[in-house]
MIDOSE-1310 file (N, C-alpha, C; in nm, 2 decimals, decimal comma, always signed):
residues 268
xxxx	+8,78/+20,87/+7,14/+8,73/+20,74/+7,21/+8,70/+20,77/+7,35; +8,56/+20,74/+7,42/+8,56/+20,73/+7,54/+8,60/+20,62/+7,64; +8,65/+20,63/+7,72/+8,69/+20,57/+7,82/+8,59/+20,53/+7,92; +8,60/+20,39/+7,99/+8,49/+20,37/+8,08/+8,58/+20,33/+8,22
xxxx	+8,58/+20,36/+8,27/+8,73/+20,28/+8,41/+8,63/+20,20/+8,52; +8,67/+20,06/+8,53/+8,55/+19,98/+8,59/+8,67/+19,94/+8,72; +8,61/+19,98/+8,80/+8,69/+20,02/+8,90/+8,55/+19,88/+9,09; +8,48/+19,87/+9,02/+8,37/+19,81/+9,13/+8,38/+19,64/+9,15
xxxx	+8,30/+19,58/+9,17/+8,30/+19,42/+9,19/+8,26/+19,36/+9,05; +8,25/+19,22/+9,12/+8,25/+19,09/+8,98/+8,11/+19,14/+8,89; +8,01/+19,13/+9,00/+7,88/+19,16/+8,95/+7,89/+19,28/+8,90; +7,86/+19,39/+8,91/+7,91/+19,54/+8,84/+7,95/+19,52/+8,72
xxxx	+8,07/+19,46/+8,71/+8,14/+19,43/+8,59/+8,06/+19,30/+8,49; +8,01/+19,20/+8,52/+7,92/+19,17/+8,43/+7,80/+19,22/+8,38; +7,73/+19,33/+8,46/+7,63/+19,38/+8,43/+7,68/+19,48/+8,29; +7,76/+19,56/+8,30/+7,86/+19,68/+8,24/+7,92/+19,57/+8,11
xxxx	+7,94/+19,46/+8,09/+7,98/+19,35/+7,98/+7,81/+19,33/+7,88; +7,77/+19,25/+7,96/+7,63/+19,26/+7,90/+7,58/+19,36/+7,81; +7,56/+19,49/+7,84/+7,49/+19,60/+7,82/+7,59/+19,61/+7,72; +7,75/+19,64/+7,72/+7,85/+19,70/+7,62/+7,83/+19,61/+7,48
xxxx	+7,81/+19,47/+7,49/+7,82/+19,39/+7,38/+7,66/+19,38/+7,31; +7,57/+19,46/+7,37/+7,42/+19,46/+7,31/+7,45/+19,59/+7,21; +7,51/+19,71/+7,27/+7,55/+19,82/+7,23/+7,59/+19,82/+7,07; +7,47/+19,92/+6,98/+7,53/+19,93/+6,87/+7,62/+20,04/+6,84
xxxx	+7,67/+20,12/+6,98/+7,79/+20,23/+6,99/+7,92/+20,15/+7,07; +7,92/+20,01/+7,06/+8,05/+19,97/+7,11/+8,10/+20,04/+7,06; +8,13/+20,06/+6,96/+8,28/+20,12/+6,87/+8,34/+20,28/+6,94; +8,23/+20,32/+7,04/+8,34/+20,48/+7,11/+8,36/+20,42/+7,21
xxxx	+8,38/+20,33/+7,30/+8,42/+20,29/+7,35/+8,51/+20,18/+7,41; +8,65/+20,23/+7,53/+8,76/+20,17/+7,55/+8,75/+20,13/+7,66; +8,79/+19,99/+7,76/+8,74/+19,97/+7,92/+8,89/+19,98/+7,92; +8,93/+20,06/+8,06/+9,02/+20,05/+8,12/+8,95/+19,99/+8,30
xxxx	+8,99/+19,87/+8,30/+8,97/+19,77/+8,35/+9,06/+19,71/+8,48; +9,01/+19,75/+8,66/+9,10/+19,68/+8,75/+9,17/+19,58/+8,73; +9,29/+19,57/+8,70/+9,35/+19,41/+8,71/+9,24/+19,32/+8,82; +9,19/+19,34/+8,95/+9,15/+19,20/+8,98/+8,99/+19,11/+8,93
xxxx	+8,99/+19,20/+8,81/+8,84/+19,16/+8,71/+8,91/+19,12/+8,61; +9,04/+19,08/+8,59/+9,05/+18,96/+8,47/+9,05/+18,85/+8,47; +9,09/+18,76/+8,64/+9,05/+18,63/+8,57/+8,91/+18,62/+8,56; +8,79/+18,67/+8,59/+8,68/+18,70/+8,55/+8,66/+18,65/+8,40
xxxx	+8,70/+18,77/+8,35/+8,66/+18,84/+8,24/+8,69/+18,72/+8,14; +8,87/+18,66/+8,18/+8,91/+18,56/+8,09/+8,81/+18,41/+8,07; +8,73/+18,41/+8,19/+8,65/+18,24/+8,17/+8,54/+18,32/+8,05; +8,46/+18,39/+8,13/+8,40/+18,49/+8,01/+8,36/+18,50/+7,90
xxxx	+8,52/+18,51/+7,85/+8,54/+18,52/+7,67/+8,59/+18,38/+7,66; +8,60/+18,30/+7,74/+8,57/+18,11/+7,71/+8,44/+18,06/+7,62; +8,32/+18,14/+7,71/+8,18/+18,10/+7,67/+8,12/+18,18/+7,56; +8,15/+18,32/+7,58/+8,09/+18,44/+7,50/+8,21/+18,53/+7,40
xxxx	+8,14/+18,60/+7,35/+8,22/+18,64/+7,23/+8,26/+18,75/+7,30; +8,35/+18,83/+7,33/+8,43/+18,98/+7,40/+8,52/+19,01/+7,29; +8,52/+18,97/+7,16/+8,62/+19,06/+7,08/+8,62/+19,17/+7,03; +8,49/+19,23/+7,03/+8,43/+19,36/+6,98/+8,47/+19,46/+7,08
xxxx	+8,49/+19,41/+7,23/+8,51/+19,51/+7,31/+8,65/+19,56/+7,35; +8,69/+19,67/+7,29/+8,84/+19,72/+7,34/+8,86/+19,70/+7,49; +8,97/+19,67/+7,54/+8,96/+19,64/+7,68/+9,09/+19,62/+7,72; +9,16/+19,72/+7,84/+9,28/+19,67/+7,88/+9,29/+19,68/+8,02
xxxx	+9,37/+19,60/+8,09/+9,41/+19,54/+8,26/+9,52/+19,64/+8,32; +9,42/+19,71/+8,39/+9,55/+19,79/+8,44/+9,60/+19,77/+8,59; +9,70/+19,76/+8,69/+9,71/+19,73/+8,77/+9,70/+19,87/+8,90; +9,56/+19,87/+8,96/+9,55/+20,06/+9,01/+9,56/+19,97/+9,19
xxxx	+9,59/+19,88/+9,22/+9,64/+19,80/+9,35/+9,51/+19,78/+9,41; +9,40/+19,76/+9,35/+9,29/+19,67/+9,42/+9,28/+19,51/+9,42; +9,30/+19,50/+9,56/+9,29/+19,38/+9,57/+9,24/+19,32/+9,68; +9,08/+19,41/+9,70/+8,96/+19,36/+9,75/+8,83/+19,35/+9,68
xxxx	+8,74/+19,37/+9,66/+8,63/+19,32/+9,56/+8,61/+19,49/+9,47; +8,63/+19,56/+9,50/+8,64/+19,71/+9,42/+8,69/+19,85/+9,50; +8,69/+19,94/+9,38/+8,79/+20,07/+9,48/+8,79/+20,08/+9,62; +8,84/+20,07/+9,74/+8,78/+20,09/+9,81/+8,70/+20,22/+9,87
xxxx	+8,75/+20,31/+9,81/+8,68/+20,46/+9,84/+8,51/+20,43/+9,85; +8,50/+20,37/+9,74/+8,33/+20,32/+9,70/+8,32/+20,22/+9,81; +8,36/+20,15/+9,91/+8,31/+20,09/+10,04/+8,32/+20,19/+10,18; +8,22/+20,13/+10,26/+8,23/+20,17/+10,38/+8,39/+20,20/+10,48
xxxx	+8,37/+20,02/+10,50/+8,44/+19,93/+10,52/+8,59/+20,00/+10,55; +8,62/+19,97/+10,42/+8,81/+20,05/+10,34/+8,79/+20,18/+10,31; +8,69/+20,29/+10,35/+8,69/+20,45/+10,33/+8,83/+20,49/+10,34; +8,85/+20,49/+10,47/+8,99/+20,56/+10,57/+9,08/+20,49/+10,53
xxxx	+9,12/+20,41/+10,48/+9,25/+20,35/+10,48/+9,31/+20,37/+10,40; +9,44/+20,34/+10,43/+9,57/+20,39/+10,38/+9,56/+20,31/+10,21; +9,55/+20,21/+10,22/+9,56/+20,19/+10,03/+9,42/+20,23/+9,97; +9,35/+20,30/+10,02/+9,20/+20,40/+9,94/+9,30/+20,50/+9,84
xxxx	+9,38/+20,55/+9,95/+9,49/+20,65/+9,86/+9,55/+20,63/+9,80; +9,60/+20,50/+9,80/+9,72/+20,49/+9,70/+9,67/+20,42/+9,59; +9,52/+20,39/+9,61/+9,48/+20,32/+9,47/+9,44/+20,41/+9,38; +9,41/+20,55/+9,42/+9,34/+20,68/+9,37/+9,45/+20,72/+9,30
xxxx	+9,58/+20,74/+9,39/+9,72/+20,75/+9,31/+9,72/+20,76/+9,20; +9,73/+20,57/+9,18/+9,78/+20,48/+9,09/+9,66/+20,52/+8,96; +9,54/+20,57/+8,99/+9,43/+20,59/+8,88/+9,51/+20,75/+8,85; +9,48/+20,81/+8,93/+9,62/+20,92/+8,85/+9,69/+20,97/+8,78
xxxx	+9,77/+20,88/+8,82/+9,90/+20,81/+8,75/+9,88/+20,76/+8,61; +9,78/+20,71/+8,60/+9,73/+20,61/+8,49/+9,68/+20,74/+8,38; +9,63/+20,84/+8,41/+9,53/+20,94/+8,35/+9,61/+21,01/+8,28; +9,72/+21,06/+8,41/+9,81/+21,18/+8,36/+9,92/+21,10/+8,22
xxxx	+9,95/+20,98/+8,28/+10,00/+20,93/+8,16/+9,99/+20,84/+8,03; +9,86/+20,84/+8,01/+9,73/+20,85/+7,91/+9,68/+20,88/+7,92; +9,70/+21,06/+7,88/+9,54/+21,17/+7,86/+9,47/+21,10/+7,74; +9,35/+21,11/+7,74/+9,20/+21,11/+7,70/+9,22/+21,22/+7,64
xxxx	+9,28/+21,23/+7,49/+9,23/+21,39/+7,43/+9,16/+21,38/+7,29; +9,04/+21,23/+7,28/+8,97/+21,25/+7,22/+8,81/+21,19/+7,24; +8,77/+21,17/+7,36/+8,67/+21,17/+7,46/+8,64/+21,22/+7,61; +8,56/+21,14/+7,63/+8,52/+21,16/+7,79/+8,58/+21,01/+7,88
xxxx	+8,62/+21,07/+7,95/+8,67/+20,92/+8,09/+8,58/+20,91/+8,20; +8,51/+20,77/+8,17/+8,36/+20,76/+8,32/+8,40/+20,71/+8,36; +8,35/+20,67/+8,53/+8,31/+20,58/+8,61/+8,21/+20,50/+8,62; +8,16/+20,39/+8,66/+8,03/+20,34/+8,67/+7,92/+20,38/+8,75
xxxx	+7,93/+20,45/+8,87/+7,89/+20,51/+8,94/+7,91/+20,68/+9,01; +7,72/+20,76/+9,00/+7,75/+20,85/+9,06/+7,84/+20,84/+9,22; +7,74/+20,78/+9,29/+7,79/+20,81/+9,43/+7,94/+20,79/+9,42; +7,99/+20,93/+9,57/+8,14/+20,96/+9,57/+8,24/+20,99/+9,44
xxxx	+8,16/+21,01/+9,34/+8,21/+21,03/+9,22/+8,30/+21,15/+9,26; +8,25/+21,27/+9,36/+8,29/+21,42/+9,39/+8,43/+21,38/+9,46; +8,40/+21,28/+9,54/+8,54/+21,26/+9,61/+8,62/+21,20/+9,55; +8,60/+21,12/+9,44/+8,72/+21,04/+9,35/+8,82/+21,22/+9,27
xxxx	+8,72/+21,29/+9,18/+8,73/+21,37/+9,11/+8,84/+21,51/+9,22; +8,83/+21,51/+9,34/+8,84/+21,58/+9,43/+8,99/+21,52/+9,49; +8,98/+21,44/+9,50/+9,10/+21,33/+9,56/+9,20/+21,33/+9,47; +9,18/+21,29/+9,30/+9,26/+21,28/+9,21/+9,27/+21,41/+9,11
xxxx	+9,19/+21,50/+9,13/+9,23/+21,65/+9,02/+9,16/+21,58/+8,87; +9,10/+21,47/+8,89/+9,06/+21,46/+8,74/+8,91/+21,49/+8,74; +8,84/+21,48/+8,63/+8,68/+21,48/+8,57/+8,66/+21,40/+8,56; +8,61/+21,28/+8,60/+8,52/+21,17/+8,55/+8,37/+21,23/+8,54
xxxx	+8,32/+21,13/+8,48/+8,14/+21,13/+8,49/+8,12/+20,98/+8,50; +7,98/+20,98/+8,59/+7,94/+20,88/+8,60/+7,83/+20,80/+8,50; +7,88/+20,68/+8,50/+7,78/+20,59/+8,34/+7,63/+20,61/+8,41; +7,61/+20,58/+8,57/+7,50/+20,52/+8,63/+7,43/+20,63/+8,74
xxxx	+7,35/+20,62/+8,72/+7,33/+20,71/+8,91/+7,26/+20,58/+8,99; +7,17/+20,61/+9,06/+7,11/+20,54/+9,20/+7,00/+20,44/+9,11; +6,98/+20,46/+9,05/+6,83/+20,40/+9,01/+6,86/+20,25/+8,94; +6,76/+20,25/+8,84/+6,79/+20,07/+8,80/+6,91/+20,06/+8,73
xxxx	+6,97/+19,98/+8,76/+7,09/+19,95/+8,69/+7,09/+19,93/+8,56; +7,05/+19,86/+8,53/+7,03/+19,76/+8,37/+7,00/+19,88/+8,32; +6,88/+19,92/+8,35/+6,81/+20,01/+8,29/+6,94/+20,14/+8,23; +6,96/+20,21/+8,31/+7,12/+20,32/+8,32/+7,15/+20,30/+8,25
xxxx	+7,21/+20,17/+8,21/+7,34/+20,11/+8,11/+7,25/+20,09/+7,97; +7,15/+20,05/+7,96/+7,10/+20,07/+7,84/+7,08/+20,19/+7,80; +7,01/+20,25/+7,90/+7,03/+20,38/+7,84/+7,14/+20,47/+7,78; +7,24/+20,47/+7,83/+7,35/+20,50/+7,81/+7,41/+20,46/+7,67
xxxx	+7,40/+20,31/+7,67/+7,44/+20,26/+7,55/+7,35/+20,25/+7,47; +7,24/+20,33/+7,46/+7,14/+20,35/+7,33/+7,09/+20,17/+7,32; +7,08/+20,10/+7,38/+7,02/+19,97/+7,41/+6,91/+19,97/+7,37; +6,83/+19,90/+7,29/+6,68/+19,84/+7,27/+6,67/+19,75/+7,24
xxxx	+6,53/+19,68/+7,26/+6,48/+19,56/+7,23/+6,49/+19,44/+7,34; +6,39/+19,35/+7,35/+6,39/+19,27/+7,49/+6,49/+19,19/+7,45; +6,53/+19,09/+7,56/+6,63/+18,98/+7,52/+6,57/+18,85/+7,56; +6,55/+18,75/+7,46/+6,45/+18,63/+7,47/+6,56/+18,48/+7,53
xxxx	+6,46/+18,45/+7,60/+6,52/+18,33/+7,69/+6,47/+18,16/+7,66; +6,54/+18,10/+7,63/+6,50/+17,98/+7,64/+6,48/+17,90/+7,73; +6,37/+17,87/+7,73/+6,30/+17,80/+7,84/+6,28/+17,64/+7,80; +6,35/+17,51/+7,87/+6,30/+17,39/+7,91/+6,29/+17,33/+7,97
xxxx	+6,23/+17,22/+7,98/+6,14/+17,16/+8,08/+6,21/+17,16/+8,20; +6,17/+17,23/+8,30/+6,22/+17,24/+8,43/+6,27/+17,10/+8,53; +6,39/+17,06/+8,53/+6,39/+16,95/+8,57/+6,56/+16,93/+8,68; +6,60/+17,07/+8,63/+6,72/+17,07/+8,72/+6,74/+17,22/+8,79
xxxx	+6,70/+17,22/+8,92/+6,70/+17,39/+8,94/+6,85/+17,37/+9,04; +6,91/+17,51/+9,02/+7,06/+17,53/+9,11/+7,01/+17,63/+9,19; +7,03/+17,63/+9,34/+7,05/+17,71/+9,41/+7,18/+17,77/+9,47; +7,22/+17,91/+9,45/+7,35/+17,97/+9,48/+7,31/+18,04/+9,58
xxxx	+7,34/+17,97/+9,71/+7,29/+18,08/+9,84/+7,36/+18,20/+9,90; +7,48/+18,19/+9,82/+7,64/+18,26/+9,85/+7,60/+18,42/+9,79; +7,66/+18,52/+9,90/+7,65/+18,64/+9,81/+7,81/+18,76/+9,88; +7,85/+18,81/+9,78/+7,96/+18,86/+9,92/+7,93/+18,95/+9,99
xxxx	+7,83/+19,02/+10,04/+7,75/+19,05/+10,15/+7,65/+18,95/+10,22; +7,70/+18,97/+10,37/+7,65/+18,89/+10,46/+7,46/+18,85/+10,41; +7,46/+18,99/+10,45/+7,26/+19,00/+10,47/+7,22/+18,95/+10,31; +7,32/+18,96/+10,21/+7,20/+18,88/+10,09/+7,20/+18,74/+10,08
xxxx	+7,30/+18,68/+10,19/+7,33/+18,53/+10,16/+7,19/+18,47/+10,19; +7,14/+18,39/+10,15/+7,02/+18,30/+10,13/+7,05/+18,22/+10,24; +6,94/+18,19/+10,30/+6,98/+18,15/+10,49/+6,89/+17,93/+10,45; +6,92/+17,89/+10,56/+6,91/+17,76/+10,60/+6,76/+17,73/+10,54
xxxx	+6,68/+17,82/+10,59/+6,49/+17,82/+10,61/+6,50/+17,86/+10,44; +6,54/+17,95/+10,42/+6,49/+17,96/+10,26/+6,51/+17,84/+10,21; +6,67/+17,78/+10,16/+6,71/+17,69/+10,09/+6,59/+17,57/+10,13; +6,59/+17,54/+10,27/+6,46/+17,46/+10,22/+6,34/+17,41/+10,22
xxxx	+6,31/+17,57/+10,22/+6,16/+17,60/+10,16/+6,19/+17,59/+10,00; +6,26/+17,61/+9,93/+6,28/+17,58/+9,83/+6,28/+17,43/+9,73; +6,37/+17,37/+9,81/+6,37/+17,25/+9,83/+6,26/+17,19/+9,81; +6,16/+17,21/+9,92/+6,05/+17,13/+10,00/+5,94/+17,18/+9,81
xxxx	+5,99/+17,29/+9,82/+5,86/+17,30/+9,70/+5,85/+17,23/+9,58; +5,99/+17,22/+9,50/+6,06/+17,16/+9,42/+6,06/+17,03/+9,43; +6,06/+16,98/+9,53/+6,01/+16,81/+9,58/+5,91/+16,75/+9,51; +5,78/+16,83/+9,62/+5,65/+16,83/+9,54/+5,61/+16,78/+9,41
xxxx	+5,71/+16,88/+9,34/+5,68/+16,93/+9,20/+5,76/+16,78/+9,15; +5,82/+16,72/+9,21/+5,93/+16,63/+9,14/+5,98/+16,67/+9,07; +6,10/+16,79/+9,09/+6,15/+16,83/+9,03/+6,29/+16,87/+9,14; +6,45/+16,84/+9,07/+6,56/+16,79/+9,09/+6,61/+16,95/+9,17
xxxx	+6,66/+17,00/+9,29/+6,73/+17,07/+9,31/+6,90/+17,01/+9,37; +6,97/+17,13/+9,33/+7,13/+17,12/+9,40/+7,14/+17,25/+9,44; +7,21/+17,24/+9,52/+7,34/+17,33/+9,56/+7,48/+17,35/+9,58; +7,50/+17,50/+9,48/+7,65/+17,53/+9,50/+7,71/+17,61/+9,59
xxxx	+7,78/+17,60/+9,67/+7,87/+17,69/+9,71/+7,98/+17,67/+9,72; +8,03/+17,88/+9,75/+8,17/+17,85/+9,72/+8,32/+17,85/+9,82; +8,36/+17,74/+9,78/+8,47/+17,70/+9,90/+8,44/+17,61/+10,04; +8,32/+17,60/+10,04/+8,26/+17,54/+10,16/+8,11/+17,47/+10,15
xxxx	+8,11/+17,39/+10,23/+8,00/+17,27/+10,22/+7,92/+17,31/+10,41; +7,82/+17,27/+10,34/+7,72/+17,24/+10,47/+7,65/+17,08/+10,48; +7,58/+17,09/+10,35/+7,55/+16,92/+10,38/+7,64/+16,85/+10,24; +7,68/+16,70/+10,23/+7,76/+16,67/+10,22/+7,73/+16,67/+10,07
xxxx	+7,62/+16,65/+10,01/+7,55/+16,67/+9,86/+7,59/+16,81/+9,78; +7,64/+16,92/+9,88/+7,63/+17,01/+9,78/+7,73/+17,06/+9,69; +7,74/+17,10/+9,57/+7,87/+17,16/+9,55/+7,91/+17,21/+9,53; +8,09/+17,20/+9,52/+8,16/+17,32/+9,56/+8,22/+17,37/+9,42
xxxx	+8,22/+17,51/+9,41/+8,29/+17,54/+9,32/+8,44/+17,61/+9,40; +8,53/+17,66/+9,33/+8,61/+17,76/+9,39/+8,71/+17,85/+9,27; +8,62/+17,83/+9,14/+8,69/+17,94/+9,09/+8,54/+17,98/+8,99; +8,57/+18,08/+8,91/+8,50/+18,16/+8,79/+8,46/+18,05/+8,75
xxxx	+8,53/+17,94/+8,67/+8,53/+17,85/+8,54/+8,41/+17,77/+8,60; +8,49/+17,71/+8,74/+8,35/+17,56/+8,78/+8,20/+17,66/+8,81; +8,22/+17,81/+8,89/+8,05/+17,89/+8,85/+7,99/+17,85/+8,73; +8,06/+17,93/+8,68/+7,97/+17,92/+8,51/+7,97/+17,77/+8,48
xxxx	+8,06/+17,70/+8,50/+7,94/+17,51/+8,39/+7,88/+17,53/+8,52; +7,85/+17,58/+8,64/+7,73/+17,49/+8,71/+7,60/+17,59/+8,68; +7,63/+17,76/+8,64/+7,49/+17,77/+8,57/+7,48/+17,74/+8,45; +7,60/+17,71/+8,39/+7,57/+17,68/+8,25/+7,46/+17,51/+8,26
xxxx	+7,53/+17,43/+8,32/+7,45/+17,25/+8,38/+7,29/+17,25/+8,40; +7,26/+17,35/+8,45/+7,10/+17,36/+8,51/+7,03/+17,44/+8,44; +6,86/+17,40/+8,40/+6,83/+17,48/+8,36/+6,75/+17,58/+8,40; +6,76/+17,60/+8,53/+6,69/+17,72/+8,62/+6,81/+17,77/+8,73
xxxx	+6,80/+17,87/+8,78/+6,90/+17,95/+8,87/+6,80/+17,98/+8,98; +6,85/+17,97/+9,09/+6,80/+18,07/+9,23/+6,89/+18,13/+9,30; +6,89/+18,27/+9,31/+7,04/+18,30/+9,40/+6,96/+18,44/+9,44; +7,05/+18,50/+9,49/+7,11/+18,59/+9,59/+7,14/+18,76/+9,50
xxxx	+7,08/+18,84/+9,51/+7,10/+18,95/+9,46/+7,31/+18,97/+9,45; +7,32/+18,89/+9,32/+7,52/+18,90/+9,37/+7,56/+18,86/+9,24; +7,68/+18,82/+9,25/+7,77/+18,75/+9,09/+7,68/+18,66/+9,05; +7,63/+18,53/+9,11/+7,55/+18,39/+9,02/+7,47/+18,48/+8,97
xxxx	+7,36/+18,55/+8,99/+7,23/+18,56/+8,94/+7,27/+18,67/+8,78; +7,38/+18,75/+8,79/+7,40/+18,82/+8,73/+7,47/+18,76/+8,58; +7,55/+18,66/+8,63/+7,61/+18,58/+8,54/+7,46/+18,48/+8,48; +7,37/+18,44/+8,53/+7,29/+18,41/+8,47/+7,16/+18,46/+8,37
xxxx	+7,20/+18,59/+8,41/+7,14/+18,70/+8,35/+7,25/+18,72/+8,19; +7,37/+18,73/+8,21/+7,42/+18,72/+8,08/+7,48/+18,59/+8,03; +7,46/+18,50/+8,08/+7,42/+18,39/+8,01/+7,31/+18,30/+7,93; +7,21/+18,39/+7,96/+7,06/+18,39/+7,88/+7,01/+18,25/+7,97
xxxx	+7,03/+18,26/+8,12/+6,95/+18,13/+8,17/+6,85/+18,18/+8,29; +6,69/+18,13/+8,27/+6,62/+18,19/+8,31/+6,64/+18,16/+8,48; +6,60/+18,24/+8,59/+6,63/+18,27/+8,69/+6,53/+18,33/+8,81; +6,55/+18,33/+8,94/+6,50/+18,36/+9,03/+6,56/+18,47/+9,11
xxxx	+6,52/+18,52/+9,15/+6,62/+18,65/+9,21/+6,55/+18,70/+9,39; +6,66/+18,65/+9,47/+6,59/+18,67/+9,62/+6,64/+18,82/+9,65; +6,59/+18,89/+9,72/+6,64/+19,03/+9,81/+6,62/+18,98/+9,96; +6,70/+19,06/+10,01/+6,65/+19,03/+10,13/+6,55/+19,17/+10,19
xxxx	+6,51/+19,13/+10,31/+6,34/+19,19/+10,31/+6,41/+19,37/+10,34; +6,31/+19,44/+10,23/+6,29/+19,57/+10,23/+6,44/+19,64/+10,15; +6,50/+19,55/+10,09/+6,67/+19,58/+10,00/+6,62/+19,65/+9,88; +6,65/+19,75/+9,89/+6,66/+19,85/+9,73/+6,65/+19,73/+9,61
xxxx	+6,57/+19,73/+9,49/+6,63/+19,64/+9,38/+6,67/+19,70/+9,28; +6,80/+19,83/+9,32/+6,82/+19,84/+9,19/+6,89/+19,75/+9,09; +6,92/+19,65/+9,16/+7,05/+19,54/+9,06/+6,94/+19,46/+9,03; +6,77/+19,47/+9,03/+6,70/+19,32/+8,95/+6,73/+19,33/+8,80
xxxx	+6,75/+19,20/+8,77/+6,78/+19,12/+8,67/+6,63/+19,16/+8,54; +6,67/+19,21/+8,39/+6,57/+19,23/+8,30/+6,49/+19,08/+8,29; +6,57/+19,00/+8,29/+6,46/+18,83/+8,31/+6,36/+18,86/+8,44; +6,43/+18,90/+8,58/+6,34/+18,90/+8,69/+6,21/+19,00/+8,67
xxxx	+6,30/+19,12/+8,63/+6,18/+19,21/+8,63/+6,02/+19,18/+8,50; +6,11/+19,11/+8,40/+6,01/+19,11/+8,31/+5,93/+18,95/+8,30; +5,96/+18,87/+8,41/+5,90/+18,77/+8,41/+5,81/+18,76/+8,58; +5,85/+18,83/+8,66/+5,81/+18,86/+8,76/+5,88/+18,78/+8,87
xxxx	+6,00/+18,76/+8,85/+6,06/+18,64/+8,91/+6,14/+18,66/+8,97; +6,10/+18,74/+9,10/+6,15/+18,78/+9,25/+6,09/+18,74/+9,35; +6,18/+18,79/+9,45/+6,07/+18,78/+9,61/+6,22/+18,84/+9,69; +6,10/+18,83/+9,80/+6,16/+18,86/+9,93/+6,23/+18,77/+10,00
xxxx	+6,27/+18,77/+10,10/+6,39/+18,65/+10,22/+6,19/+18,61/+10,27; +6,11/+18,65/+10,29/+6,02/+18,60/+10,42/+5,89/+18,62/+10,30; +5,92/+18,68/+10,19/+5,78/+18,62/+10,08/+5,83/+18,62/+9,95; +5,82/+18,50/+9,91/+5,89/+18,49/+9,79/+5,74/+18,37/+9,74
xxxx	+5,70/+18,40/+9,61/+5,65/+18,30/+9,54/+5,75/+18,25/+9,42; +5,74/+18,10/+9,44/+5,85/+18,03/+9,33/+5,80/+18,03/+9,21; +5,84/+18,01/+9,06/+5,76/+18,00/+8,95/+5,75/+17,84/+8,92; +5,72/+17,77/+8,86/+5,65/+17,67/+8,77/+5,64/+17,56/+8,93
């Protein structure tokens, strides 16, 4: 059985869910899974079916959004090491002696492998995401979206990097278009309010019913848009100007339904 160790953020880990449960080779593989991606995972298998996927919570002491070796930020620091440890730890005392043990990602893969004396391989390299992971998991066939009458769009301007958050001028230019159209926008965010209409979520559970509630998405290259990508709701997807897209969304790419922070065309 192979091993996958999902060691990165919320979004990462839904994308890596998605792709495993399309997969007609779930069955070689087992997630060994950061503890701080379960209460995640648990609203999750609320809405969607996760029983096919072997999966267990291991606690390797991250308790910022992913390993931190794989951030700038937390490179140098003292719990980089001891989370590497604890992966280790975890290896040496469940060897893998009848597959291969990956990571989700090439980059710094040399320095995990170098750090901790083990072999990983990486599921993904640099390029399109989605794409990788299909590949990987022998994935085919498009995935069809239900579309109706557009009449409640959500905007998630929140992202947990600064530069993708969706700024004042976009939200409402968005707005302003959607007006026009006579058609209903909101906004969520999380933990905090700007104008007094919008809402707040503050855990996994209230995210999901508020893309589950609408039947269109606008967000932020981050967790909303991803989660609406595996929730089969059709979506908008912003970058900000000149940002790599390797994380676009198979709805975005295949309906054309991106833009930029300073040119973005809206759909309907």
């Amino acid at each position: 059985m192979h091993r996958l160790f999902l060691l990165r953020a919320y979004g990462d880990f839904v994308i890596l869910i998605q792709a495993l449960i399309q997969s007609p080779q779930k069955n070689k593989y087992t997630l060994i899974v950061s503890q701080h991606l379960e209460p995640l995972y648990k609203e999750l298998a609320l809405v969607i079916d996760l029983s096919s996927i072997p999966i267990q919570f291991v606690n390797f002491g991250i308790h910022t959004s992913q390993l931190r070796l794989f951030t700038n930020k937390h490179l140098l620091s003292p719990a980089t090491f001891k989370e590497l440890k604890q992966i280790r730890k975890f290896v040496e005392q469940n060897p893998n002696t009848t597959g291969q043990d990956y990571i989700e990602q090439v980059t710094r893969i040399s320095a995990v492998n170098f750090l901790t004396g083990l072999a990983f391989k990486p599921i993904i390299d640099n390029q399109q995401v989605y794409a990788n992971y299909d590949h990987f998991f022998k994935n085919t066939g498009p995935k069809h979206y239900e579309m109706k009458q557009l009449d409640n769009v959500l905007i998630l301007p929140d992202a947990r990097l600064q530069k993708r958050v969706l700024n004042l001028d976009i939200i409402e230019a968005i707005q302003n278009y959607y007006s026009q159209k006579a058609v209903k926008t909101s906004i969520a965010r999380f933990k905090h309010t700007i104008e007094k209409d919008d809402i707040i979520y503050t855990n996994f559970k209230e995210l999901i019913i508020c893309i589950q509630k609408a039947n269109f998405i606008i967000a932020a290259d981050s967790l909303p848009i991803h989660l609406a990508q595996l929730l089969n709701k059709p979506h908008f997807m912003l970058f900000p100007n000149g940002h790599p897209r390797n994380f676009i969304t198979p709805y975005a790419l295949e309906y054309n339904s991106y833009g930029e922070f300073s040119n973005f065309k809206l759909p309907f």
